[in-house]
N, C-alpha and C positions, 0 to 999 in steps of 0.2 A: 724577212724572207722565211725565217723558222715559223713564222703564225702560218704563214700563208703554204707551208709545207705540212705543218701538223690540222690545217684546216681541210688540206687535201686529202690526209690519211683518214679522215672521220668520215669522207666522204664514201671512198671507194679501196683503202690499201694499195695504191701506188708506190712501186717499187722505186727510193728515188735512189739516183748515182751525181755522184760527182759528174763525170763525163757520157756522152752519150757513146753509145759500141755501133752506133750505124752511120750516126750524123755530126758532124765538124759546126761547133755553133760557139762563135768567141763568146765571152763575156757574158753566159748563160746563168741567171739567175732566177729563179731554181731551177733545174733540168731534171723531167721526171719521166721514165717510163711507166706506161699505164695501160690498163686493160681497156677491151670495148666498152664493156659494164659500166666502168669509170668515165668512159666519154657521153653516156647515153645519160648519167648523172647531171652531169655540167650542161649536157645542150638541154634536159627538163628544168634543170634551175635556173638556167637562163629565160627560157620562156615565164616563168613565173615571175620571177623580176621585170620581165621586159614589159607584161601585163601588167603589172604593180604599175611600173614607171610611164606607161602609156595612161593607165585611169590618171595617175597624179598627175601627169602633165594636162588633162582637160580640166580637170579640177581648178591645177592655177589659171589659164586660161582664163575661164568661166570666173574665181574668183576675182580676176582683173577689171573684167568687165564691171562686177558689182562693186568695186574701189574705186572706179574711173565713173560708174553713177550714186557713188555717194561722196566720201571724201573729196576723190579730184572733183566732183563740182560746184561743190563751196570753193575749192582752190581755182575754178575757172573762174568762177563768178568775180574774183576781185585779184586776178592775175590768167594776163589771158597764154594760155597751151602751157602754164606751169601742170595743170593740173591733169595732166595726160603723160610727166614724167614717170611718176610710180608706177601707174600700173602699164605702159611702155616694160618699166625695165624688168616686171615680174611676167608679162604677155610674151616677149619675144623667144627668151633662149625658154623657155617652156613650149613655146610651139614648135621650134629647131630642135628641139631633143625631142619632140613628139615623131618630126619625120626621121629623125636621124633613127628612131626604133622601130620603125615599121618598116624602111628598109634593111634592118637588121632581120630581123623577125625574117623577111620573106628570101634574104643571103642565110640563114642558115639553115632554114626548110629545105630550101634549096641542095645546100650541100649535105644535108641529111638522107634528103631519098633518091638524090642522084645514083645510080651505080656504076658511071663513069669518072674519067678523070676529069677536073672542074679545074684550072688552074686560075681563069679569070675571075670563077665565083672568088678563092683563093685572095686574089690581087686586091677584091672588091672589099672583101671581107678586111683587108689589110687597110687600105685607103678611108676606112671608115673608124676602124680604131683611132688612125691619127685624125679625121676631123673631129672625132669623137672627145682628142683629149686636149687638140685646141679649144671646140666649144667649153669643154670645163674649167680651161686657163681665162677664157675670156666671162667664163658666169663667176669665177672667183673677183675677177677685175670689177665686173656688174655688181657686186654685192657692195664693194667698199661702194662704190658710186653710190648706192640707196641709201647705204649710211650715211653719207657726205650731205647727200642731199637733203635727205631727212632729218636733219641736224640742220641747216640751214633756213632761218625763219623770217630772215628780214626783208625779205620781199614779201611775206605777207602783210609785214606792216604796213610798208610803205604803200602796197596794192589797197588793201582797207581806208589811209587817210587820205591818196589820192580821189578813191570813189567816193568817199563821203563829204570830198568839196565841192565834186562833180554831182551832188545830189540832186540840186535844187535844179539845174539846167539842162540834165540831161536824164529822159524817162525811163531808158534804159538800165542807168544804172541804178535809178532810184530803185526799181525793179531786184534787181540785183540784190542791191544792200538791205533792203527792206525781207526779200525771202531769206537772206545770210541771217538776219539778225533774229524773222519768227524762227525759223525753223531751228539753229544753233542756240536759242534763248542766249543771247549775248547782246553787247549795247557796245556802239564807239569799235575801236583798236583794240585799244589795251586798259581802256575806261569809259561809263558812260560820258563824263562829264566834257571829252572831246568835244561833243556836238556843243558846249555850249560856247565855244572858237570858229564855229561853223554857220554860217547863213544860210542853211540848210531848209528856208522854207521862201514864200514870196510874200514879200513885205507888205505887197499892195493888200494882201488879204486882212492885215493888221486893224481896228476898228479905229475911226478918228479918233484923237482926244487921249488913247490909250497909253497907257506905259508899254515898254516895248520888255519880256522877261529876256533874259541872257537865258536863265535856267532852265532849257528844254529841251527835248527829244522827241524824233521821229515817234510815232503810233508804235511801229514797227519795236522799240525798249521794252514794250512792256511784257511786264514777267507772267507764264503763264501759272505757275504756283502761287499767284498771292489772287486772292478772294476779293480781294477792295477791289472798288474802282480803278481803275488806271492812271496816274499824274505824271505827264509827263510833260506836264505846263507848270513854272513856277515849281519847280522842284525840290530847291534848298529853300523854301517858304510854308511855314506852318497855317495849315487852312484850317475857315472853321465850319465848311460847310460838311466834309467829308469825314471831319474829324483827323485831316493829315498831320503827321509829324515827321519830317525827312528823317528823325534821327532812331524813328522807332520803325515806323510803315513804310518806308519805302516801296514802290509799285514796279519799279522798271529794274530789268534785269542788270545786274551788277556785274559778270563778268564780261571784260573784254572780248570780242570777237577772234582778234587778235590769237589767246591761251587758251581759247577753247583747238582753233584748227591748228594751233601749234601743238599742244598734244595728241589731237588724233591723227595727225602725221605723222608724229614721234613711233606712234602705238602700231599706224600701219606700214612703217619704214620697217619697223625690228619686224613685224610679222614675215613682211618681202622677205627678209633678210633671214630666218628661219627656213623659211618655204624655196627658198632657192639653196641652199645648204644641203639641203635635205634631199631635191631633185638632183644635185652632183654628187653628192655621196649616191646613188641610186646610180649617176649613171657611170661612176667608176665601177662599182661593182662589176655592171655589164660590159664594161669595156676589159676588163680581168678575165671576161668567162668569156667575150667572143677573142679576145684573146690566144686564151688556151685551143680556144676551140678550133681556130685559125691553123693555129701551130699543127695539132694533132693530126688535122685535113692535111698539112703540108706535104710530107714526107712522099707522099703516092698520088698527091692531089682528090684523094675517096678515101671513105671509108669502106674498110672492107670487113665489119662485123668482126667477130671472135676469132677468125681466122689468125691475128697476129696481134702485138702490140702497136702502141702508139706514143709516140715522144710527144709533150709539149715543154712549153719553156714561154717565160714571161717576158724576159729581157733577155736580148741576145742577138747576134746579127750571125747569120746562116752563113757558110763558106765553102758546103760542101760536103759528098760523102765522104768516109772515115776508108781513106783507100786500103788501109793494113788491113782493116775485117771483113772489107770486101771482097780481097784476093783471098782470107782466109775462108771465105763462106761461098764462095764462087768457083772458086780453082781447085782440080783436085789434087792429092800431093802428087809428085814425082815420081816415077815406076827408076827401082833400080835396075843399071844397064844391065844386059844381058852377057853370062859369060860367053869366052871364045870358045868353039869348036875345037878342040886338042889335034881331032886326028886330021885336022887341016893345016 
């Protein structure tokens, strides 16, 4: 409460008091009387913030979108509507604090160039602080969840060696696992050498008379950094056509598909998890200054320019005017009685 009282005097020199001389406000933490100058401060840096926190909410938005067409679609491709959790939970309370500030924005215009009394704008203004600071209770809750979830991998695995049994029989997925594996340069789960447990092609294509290799891999392994030809036939077998050696040339990509999207989950979970941080921190701030700003409209329900002061107050529950400085500033004193007439 002292930051937030010495953050005020930097702003405008706000006289603060203990008690307020006009207004009955229990448990008022901080209670400051203020100049107009002082309010016309708070409602400029509000708008400036509100503008801040509107660009950054399309921002996350928009970068949702480009998470949910990159990332989530490797995670759709071999787990289906996983891959619409993340950016789900970085799209919605970014678009809910998007509207929660544009009707802010257009409640405090409002009560700005009004030059009546507004009590409902007042009530509006009020009712939106507290959705305001449920939504931040609930993007605090939403953040552990990215974490939780982003930390959570084993359904990718299990989604990668169901689809890679599912190879041979079904086109779809071949499809699938086949653009997972070019595009990610990864092979298998969590190793090329999965597929060689997998029947992963159709037998009948096999030439009579042939030996049948265990050691092979989809087209779809091979590594696009290596120069050589491609072997993804006979793989732990030194040839002497191509001049292979498995233990030197290797041709097909070595990492699992597996730890590649388990890290870039990892990498776009914490990013979420930043980016949401940062949009509640922004809209506490706003919720401080419509706030004050709320409060300061209260009193008369308008502002009425330099003509008087203005009390605000953060915490506190209203109860009433301060009846003592009311009859002091309202009543005039008492006239002494008149003496008596003597010669009566």
């Amino acid at each position: 409460m002292l930051s937030l009282a010495f953050f005020l005097r930097l702003l405008g020199d706000p006289k603060v008091k203990k008690k307020s001389s006009r207004l009955n406000i229990k448990f008022a933490k901080p209670i400051l009387e203020v100049s107009y100058d002082f309010i016309n401060i708070m409602i400029w840096t509000f708008f400036l913030i509100a503008a801040i926190d509107i660009f950054y909410a399309l921002k996350l938005m928009h970068n949702a979108a480009y998470i949910r067409s990159h990332v989530g679609y490797y995670i759709e491709l071999i787990s289906k509507k996983d891959g619409n959790v993340l950016p789900l939970l970085q799209a919605m309370p970014s678009l809910v604090f998007f509207l929660i500030d544009i009707f802010s924005l257009y409640l405090v215009v409002k009560v700005t160039i009004s030059k009546e009394k507004q009590p409902k704008l007042n009530w509006l203004l009020y009712f939106t602080i507290l959705f305001n600071l449920v939504m931040v209770a609930i993007g605090l809750i939403l953040v552990i969840v990215v974490l939780v979830h982003s930390s959570s991998h084993e359904s990718l695995h299990d989604g990668i060696k169901n689809a890679m049994s599912e190879y041979s029989t079904n086109e779809k997925i071949k499809y699938r696992i086949d653009k997972l594996q070019i595009e990610l340069q990864c092979c298998g789960s969590k190793k090329y050498d999965e597929w060689y447990e997998i029947q992963w092609y159709d037998e009948s294509l096999n030439a009579k008379g042939t030996k049948e290799s265990k050691s092979q891999t989809p087209f779809s392994c091979c590594s696009m950094t290596v120069l050589a030809p491609c072997i993804h036939y006979d793989i732990e077998e030194t040839g002497t056509v191509y001049k292979y050696t498995p233990e030197y040339n290797l041709s097909i990509s070595t990492v699992g598909c597996y730890e590649t999207l388990k890290k870039r989950k990892q990498k776009v979970g914490w990013g979420i998890t930043g980016k949401l941080l940062l949009i509640l921190f922004l809209q506490i701030l706003l919720t401080i200054l419509i706030r004050l700003i709320q409060t300061g409209h209260f009193e008369k329900m308008k502002f009425e320019g330099r003509s008087r002061t203005y009390i605000i107050w953060l915490f506190g529950l209203y109860t009433g005017r301060n009846q003592r400085r009311s009859k002091e500033t309202s009543e005039p004193p008492l006239l002494p009685p008149e003496p008596e007439d003597e010669s009566q």
